[in-house]
Short mmCIF file of the C-alpha atoms (twelve columns), coordinates in Angstrom:
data_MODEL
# 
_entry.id   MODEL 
# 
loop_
_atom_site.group_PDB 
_atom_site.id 
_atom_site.type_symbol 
_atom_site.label_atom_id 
_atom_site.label_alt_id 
_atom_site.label_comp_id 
_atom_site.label_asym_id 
_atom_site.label_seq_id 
_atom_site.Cartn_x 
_atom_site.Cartn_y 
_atom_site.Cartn_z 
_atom_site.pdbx_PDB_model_num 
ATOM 1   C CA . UNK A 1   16.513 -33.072 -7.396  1 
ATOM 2   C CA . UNK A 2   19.177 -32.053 -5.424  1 
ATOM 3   C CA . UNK A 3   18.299 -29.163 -2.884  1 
ATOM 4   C CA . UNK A 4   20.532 -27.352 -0.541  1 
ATOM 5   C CA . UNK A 5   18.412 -25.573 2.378   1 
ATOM 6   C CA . UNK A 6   20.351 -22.910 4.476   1 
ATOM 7   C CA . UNK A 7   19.212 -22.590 8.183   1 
ATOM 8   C CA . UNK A 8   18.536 -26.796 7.477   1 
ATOM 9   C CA . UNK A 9   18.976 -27.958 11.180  1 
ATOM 10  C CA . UNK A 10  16.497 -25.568 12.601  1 
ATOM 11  C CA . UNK A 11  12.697 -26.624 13.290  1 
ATOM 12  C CA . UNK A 12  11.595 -25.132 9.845   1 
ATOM 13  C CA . UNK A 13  14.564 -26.768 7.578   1 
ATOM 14  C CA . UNK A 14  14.148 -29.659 9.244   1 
ATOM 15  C CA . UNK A 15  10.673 -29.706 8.213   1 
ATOM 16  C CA . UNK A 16  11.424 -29.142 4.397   1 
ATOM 17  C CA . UNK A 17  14.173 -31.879 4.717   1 
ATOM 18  C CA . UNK A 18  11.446 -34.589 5.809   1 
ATOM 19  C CA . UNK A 19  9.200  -32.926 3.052   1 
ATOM 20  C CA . UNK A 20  11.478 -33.559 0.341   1 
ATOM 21  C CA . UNK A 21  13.210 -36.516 1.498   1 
ATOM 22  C CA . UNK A 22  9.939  -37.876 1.644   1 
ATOM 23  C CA . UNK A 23  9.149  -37.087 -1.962  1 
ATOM 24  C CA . UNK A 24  12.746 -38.813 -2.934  1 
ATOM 25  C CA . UNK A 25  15.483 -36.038 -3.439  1 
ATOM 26  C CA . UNK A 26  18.548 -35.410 -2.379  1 
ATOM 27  C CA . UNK A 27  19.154 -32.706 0.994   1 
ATOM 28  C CA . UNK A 28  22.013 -31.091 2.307   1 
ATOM 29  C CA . UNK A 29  21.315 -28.985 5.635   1 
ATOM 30  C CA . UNK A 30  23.706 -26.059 5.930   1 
ATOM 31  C CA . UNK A 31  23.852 -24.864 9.491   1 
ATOM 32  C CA . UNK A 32  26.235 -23.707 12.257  1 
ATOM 33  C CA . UNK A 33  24.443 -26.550 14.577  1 
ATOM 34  C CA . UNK A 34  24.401 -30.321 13.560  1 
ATOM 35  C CA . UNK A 35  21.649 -32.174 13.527  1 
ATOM 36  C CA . UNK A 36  19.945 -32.989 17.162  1 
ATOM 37  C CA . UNK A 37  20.108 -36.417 18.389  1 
ATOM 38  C CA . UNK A 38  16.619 -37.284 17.838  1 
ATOM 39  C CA . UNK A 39  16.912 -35.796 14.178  1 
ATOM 40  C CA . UNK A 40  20.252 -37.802 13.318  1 
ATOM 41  C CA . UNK A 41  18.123 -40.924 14.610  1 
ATOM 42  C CA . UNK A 42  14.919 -40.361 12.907  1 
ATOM 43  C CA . UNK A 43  17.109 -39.305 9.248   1 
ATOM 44  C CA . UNK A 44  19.116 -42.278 9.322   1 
ATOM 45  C CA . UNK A 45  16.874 -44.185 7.352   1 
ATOM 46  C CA . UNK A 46  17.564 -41.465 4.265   1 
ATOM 47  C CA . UNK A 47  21.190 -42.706 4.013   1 
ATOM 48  C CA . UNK A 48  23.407 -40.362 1.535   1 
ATOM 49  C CA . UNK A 49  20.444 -38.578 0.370   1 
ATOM 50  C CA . UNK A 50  21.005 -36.359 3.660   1 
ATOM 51  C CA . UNK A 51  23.795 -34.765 3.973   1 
ATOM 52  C CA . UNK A 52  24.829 -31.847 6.582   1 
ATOM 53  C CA . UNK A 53  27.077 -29.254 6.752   1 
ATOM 54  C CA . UNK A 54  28.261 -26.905 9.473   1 
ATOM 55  C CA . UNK A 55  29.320 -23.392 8.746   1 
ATOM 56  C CA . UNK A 56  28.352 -19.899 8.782   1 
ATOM 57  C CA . UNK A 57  25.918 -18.751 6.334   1 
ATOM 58  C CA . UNK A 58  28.035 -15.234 7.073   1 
ATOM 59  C CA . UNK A 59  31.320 -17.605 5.895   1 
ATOM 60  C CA . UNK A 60  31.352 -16.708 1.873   1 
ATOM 61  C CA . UNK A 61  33.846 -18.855 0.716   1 
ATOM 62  C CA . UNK A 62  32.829 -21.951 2.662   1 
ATOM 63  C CA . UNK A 63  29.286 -21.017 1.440   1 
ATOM 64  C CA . UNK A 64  30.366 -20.195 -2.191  1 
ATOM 65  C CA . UNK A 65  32.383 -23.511 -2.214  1 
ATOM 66  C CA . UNK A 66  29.347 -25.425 -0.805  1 
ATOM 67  C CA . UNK A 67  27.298 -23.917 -3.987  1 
ATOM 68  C CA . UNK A 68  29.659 -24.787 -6.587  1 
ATOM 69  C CA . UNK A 69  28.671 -28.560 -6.003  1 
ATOM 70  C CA . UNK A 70  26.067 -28.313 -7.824  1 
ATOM 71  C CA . UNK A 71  22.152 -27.945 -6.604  1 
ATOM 72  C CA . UNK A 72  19.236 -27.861 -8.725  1 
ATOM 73  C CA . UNK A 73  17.496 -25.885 -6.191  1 
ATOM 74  C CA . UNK A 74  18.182 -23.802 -3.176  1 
ATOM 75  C CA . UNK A 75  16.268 -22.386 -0.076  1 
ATOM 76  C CA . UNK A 76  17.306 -19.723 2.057   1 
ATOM 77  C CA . UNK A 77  16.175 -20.564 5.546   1 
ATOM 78  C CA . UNK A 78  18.802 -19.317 7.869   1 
ATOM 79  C CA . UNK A 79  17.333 -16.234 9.934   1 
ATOM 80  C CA . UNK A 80  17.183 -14.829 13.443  1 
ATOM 81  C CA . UNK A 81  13.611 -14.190 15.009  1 
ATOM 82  C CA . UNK A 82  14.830 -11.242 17.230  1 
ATOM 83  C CA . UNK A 83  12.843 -9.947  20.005  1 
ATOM 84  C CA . UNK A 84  12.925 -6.088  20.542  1 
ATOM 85  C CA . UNK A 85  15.671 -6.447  23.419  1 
ATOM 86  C CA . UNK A 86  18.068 -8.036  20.340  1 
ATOM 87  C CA . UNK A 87  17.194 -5.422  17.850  1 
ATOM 88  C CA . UNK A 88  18.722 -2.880  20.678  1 
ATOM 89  C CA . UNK A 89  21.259 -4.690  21.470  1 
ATOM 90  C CA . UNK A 90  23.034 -6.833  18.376  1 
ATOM 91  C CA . UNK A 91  21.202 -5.219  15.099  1 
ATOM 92  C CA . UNK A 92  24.146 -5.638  13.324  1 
ATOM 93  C CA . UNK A 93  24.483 -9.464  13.264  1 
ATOM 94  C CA . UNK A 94  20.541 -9.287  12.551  1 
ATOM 95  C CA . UNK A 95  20.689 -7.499  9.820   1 
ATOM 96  C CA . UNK A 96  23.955 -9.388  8.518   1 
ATOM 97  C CA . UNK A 97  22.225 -12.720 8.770   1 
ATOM 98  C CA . UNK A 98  18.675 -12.311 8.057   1 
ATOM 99  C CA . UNK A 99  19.439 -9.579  4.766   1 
ATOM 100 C CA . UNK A 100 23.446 -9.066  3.518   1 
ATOM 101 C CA . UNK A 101 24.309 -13.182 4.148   1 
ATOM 102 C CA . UNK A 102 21.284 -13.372 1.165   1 
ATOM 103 C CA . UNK A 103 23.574 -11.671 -1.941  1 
ATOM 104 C CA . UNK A 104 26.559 -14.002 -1.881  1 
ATOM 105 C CA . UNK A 105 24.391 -17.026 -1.847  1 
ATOM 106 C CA . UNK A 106 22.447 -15.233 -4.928  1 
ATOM 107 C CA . UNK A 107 25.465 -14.374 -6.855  1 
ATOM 108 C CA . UNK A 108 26.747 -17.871 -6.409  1 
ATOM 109 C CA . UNK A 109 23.564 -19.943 -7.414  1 
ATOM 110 C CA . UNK A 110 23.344 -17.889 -10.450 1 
ATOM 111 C CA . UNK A 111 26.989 -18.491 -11.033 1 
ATOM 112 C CA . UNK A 112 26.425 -22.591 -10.080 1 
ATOM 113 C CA . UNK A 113 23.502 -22.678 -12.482 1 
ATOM 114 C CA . UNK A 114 21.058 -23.330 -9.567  1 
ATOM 115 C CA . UNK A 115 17.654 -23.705 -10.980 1 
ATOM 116 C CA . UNK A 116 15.849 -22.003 -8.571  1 
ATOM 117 C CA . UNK A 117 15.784 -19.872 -4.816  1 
ATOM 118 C CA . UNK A 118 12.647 -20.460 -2.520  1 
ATOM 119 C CA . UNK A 119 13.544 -17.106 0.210   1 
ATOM 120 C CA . UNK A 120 12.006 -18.223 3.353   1 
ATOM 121 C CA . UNK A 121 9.653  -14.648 4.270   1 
ATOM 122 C CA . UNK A 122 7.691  -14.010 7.157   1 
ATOM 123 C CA . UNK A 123 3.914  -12.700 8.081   1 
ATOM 124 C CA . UNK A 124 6.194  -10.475 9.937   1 
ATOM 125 C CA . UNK A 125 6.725  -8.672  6.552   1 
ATOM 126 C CA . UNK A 126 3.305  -7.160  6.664   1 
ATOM 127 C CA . UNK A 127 4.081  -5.220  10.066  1 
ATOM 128 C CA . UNK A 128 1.661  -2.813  11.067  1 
ATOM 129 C CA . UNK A 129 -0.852 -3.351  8.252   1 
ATOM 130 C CA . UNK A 130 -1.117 -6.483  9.221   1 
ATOM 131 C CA . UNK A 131 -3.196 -4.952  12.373  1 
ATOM 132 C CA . UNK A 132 -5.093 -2.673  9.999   1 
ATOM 133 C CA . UNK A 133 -6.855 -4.893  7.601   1 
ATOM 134 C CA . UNK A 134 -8.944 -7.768  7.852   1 
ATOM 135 C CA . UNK A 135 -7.049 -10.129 5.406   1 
ATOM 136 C CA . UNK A 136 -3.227 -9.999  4.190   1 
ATOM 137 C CA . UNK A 137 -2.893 -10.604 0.574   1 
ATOM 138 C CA . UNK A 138 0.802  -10.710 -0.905  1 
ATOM 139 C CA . UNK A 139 -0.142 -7.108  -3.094  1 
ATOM 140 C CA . UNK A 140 -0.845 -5.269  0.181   1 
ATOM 141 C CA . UNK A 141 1.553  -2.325  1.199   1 
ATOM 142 C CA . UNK A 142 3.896  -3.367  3.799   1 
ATOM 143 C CA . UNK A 143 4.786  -1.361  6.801   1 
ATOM 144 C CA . UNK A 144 7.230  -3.617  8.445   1 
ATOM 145 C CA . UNK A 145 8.639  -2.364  12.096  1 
ATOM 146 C CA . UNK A 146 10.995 -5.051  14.172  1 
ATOM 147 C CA . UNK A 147 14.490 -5.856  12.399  1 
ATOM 148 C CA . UNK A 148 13.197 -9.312  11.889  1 
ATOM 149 C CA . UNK A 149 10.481 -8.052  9.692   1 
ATOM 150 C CA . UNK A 150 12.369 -5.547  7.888   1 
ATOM 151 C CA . UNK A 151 14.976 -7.060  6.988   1 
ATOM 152 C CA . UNK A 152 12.082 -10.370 5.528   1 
ATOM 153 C CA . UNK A 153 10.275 -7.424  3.546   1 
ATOM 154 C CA . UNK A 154 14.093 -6.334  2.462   1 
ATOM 155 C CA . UNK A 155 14.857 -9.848  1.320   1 
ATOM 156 C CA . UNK A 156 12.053 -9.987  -0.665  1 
ATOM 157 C CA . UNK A 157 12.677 -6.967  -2.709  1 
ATOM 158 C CA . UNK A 158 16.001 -7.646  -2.971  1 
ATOM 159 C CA . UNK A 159 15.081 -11.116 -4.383  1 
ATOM 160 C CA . UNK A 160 12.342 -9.560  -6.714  1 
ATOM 161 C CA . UNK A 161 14.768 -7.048  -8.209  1 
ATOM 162 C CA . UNK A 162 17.805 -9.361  -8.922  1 
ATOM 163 C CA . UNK A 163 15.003 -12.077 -10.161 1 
ATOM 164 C CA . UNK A 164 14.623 -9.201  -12.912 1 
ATOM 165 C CA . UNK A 165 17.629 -8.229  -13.291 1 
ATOM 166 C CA . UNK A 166 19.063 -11.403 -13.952 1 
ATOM 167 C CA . UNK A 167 15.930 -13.244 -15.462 1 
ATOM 168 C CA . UNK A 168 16.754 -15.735 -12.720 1 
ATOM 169 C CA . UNK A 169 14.167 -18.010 -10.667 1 
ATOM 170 C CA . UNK A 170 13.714 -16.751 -7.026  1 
ATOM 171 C CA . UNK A 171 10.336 -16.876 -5.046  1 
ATOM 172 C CA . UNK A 172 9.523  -15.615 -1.665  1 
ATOM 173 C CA . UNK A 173 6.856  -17.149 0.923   1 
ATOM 174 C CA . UNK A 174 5.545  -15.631 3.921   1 
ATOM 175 C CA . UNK A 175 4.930  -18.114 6.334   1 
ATOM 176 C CA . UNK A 176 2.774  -17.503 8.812   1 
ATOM 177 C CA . UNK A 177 2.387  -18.228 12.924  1 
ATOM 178 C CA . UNK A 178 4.317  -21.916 12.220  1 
ATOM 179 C CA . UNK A 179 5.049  -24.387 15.066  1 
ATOM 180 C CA . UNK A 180 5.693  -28.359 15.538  1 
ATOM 181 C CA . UNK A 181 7.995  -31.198 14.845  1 
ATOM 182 C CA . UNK A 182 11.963 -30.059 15.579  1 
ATOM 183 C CA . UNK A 183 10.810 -26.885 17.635  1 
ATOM 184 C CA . UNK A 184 13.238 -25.982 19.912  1 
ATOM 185 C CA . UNK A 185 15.100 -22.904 21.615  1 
ATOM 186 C CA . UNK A 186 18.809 -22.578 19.520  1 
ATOM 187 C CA . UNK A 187 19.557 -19.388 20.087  1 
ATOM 188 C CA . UNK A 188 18.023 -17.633 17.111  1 
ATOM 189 C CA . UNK A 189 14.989 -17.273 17.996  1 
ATOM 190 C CA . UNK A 190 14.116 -15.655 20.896  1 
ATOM 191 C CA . UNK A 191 10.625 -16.655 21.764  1 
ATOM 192 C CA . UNK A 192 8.887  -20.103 20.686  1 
ATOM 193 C CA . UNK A 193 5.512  -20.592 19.225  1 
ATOM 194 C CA . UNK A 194 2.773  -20.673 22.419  1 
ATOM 195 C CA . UNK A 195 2.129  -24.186 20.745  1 
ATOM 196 C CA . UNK A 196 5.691  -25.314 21.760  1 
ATOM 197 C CA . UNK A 197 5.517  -22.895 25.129  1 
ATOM 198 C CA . UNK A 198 2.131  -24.931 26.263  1 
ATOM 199 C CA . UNK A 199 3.724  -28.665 24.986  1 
ATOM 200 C CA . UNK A 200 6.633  -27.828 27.401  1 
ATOM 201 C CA . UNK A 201 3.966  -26.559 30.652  1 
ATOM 202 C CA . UNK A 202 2.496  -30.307 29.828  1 
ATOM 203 C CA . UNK A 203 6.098  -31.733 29.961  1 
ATOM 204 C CA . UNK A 204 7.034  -29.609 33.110  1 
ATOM 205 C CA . UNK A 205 3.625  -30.571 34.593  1 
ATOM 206 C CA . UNK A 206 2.572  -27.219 35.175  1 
ATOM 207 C CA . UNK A 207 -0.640 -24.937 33.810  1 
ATOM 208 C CA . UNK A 208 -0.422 -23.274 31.110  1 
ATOM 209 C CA . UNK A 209 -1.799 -19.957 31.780  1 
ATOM 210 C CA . UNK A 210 -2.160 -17.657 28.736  1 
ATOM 211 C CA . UNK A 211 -2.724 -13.687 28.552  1 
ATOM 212 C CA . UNK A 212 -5.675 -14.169 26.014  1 
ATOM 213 C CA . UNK A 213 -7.347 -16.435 23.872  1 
ATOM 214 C CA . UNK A 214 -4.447 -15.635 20.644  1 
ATOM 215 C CA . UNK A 215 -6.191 -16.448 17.287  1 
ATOM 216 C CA . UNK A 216 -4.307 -16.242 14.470  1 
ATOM 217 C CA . UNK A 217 -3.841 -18.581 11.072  1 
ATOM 218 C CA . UNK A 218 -1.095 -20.802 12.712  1 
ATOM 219 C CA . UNK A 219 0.004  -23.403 10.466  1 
ATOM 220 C CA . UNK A 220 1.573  -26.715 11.050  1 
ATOM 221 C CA . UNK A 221 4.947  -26.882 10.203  1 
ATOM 222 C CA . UNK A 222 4.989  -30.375 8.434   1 
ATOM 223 C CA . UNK A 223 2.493  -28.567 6.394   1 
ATOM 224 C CA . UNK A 224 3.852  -25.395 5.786   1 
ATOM 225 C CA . UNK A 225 7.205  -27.519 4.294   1 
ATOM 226 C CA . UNK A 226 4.309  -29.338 1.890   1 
ATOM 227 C CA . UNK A 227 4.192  -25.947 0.577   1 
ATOM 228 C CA . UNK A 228 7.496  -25.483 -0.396  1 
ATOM 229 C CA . UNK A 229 8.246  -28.740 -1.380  1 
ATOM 230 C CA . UNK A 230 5.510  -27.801 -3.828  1 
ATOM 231 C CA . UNK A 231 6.640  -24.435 -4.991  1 
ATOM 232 C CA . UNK A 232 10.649 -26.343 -5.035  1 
ATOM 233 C CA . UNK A 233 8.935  -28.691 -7.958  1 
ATOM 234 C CA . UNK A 234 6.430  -26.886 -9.609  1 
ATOM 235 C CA . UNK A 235 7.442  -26.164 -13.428 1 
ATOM 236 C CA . UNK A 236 6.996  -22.813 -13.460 1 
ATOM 237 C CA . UNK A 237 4.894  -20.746 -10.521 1 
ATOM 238 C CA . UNK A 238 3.132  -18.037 -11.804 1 
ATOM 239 C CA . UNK A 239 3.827  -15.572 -9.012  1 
ATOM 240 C CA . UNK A 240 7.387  -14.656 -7.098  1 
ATOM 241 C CA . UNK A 241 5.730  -14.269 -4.066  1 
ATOM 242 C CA . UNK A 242 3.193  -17.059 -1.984  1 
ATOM 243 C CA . UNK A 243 1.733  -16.483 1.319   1 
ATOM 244 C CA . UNK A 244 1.801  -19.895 3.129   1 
ATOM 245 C CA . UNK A 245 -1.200 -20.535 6.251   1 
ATOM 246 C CA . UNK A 246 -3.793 -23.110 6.884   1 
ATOM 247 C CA . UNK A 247 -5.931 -20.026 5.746   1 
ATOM 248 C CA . UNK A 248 -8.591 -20.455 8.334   1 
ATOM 249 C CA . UNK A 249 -8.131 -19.064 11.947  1 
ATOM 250 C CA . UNK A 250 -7.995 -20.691 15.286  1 
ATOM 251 C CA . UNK A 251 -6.451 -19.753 19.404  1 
ATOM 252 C CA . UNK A 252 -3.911 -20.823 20.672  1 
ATOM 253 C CA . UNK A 253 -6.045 -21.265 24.059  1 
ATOM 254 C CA . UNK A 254 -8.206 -23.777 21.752  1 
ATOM 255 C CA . UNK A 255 -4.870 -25.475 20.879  1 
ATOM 256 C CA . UNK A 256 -3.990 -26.266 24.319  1 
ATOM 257 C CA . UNK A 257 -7.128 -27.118 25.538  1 
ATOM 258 C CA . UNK A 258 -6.682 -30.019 22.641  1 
ATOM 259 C CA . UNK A 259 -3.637 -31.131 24.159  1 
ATOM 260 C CA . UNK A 260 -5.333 -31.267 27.677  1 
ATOM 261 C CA . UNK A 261 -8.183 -33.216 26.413  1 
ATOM 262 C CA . UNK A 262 -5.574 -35.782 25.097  1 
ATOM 263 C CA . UNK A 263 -3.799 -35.353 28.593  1 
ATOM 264 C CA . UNK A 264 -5.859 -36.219 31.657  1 
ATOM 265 C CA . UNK A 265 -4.383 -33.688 34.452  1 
ATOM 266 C CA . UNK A 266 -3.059 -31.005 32.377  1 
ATOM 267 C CA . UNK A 267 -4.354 -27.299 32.111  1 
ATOM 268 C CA . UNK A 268 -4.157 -24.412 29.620  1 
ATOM 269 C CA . UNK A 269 -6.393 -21.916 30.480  1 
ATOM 270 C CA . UNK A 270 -6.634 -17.912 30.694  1 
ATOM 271 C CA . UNK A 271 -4.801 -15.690 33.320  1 
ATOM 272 C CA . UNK A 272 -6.982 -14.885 36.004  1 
ATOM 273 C CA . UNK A 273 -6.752 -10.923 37.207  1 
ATOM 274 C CA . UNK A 274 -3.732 -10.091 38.661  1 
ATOM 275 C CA . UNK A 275 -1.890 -13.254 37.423  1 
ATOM 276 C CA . UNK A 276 1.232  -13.368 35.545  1 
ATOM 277 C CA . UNK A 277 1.058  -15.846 32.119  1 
ATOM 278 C CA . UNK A 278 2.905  -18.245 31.506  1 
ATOM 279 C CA . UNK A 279 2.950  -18.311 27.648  1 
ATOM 280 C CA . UNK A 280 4.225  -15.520 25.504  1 
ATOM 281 C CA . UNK A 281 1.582  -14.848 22.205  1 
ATOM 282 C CA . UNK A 282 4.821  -12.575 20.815  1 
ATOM 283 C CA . UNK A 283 2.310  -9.602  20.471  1 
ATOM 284 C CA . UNK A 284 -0.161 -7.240  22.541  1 
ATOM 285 C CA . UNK A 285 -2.794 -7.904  20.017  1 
ATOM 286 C CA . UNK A 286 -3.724 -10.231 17.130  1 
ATOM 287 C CA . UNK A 287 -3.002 -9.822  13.566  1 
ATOM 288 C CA . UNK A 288 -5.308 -10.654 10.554  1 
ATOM 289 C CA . UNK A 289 -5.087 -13.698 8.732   1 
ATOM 290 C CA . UNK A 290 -2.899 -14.179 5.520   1 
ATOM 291 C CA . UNK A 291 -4.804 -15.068 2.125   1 
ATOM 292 C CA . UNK A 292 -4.023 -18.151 0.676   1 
ATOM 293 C CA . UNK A 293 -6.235 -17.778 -2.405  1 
ATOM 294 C CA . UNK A 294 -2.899 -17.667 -4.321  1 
ATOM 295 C CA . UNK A 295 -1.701 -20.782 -3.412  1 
ATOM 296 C CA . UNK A 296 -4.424 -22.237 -3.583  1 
ATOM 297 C CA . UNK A 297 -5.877 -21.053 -6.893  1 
ATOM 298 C CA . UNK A 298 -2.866 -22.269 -8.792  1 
ATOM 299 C CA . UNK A 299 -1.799 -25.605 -7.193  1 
ATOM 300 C CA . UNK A 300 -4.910 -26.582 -5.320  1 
ATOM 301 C CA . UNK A 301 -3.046 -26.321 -2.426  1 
ATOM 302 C CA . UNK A 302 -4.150 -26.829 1.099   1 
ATOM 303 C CA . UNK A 303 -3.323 -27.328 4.594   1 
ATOM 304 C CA . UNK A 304 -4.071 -30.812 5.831   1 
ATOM 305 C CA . UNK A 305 -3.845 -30.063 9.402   1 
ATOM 306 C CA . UNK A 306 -6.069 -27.608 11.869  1 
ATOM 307 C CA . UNK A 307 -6.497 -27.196 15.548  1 
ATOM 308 C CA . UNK A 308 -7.330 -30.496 16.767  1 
ATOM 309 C CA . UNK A 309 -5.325 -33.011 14.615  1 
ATOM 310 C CA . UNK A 310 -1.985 -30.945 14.429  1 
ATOM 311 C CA . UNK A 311 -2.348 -31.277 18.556  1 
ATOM 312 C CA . UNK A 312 -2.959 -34.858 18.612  1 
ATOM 313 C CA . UNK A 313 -0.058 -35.300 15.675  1 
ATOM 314 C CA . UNK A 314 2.536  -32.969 17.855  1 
ATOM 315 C CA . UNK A 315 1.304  -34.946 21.092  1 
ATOM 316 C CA . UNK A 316 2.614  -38.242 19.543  1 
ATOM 317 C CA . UNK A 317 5.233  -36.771 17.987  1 
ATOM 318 C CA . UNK A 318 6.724  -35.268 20.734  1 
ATOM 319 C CA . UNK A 319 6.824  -38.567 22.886  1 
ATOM 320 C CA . UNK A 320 8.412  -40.023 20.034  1 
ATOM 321 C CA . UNK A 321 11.093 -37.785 19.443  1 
ATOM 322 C CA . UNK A 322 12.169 -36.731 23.063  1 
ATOM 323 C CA . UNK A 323 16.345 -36.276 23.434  1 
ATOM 324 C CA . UNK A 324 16.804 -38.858 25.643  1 
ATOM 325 C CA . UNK A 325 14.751 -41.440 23.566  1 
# 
């Protein structure tokens, strides 16, 4: 297949493009930043079966020209993870990138005879629910609050609705708390994962001190874009909307103390009282845990990594894939 994936340089596209590279299909990576250093190096190896392109998802003829050569499938990745200082102060080029950039791209794979849309969602979709019930399935009633997560529950109705209306093949996946390989700050997102946050303390050789213990279903990225390599092949998926977690629940406390186990010297640990933390959770409390029976039911799909081996794999990684390597 050939598969175009918007948002394809950041940490999650990057992800898919190993995923499906892997499986032997053609990627281009549509992006306003090229491909990192250590990305260019580690992709070489793929030949012409990578391809990127850099332009602005908001650009509608480059991105309606870049259609028209013909994909089997698409996936809409590109998206800004806004903190509430952005919301106040830029909504506009929020909402413009994470919601309106979607309908051109839509109109044009219809037009190009795409085969089918995989809308990159986010737990964020749930909002407040997600702090009211003690597991997220994908029929639950939304109450979404930040921009980021309005405009993901937005993109997924818009998606449903034209998917109707058009008797076209879209499908939306909520990811959940991801982190890993390719994880970096670019701008458009304004806080990392604590995973990444706690990997840098170890680089920095400092503590890393966190506010609480933060459980959630964090998934692995590498396996996260198993997931939607999956859904990108699958014949036809019964469903037009998948959560995507490891399904089971761990801290991110537990994560670090992984990585300090594997690094003689290093610390994560709690704040003490009165002491600031070093590592930002993203919230004041922690959400439930999405379902995954859906996913799983259908495919047999599962997450291959949990606490301790996605630290050990992101510890190697990591010293692999360093910029100046």
């Amino acid at each position: 297949m050939n598969i175009l994936v918007f948002g394809g340089t950041g940490f999650v596209g990057l992800n898919i493009a190993e995923a499906l590279l892997a499986r032997g299909h053609a990627v281009t990576l549509f992006d306003r930043a090229g491909l990192p250093p250590a990305a260019q190096r580690a992709f070489d190896r793929h030949g012409d079966r990578l391809k990127v392109i850099q332009g602005d998802v908001l650009d509608r003829h480059t991105v309606e020209k870049v259609i028209a050569a013909g994909f089997d499938a698409i996936v809409m990745g590109a998206a800004i993870t806004a903190s509430a200082e952005r919301d106040a102060a830029d909504p506009e080029t929020i909402l413009n990138v994470n919601l309106l950039a979607q309908t051109p791209i839509l109109v044009a794979a219809r037009r190009s005879g795409v085969q089918r849309v995989i809308n990159l969602s986010s737990a964020g979709a749930y909002g407040a629910a997600a702090f009211q019930h003690a597991l997220l399935d994908e029929d639950l009633a939304c109450d979404p609050v930040s921009l980021y997560a309005i405009t993901k529950f937005a993109s997924e109705k818009v998606a449903a609705r034209l998917a109707a209306l058009w008797q076209f093949d879209i499908i939306s996946v909520r990811l959940s708390g991801v982190f890993g390989p390719w994880e970096r700050a670019t701008g458009v997102r304004d806080t990392l994962s604590p995973q990444i946050q706690i990997l840098a303390a170890l680089r920095e050789r400092t503590d890393a001190v966190l506010p609480r213990p933060g459980v959630k279903d964090w998934i692995y990225a590498p396996d996260a874009a198993d997931a939607v390599a999956l859904l990108i092949e699958a014949a036809k998926p019964k469903h037009s909307l998948y959560n995507i977690s490891t399904g089971s629940e761990w801290s991110a406390l537990q994560w670090g103390q992984e990585l300090a186990a594997l690094n003689p010297g290093f610390i994560c640990r709690l704040a003490e009282t009165g002491e600031a933390p070093t590592i930002d959770l993203h919230s004041d409390a922690d959400r439930a845990p999405l379902s995954v029976a859906r996913l799983e039911q259908e495919f047999g799909w599962r997450a291959r990594f949990g606490c301790a081996d996605s630290a050990a794999d992101l510890n190697i990684w990591s010293t692999q894939h360093q910029e100046g390597n």
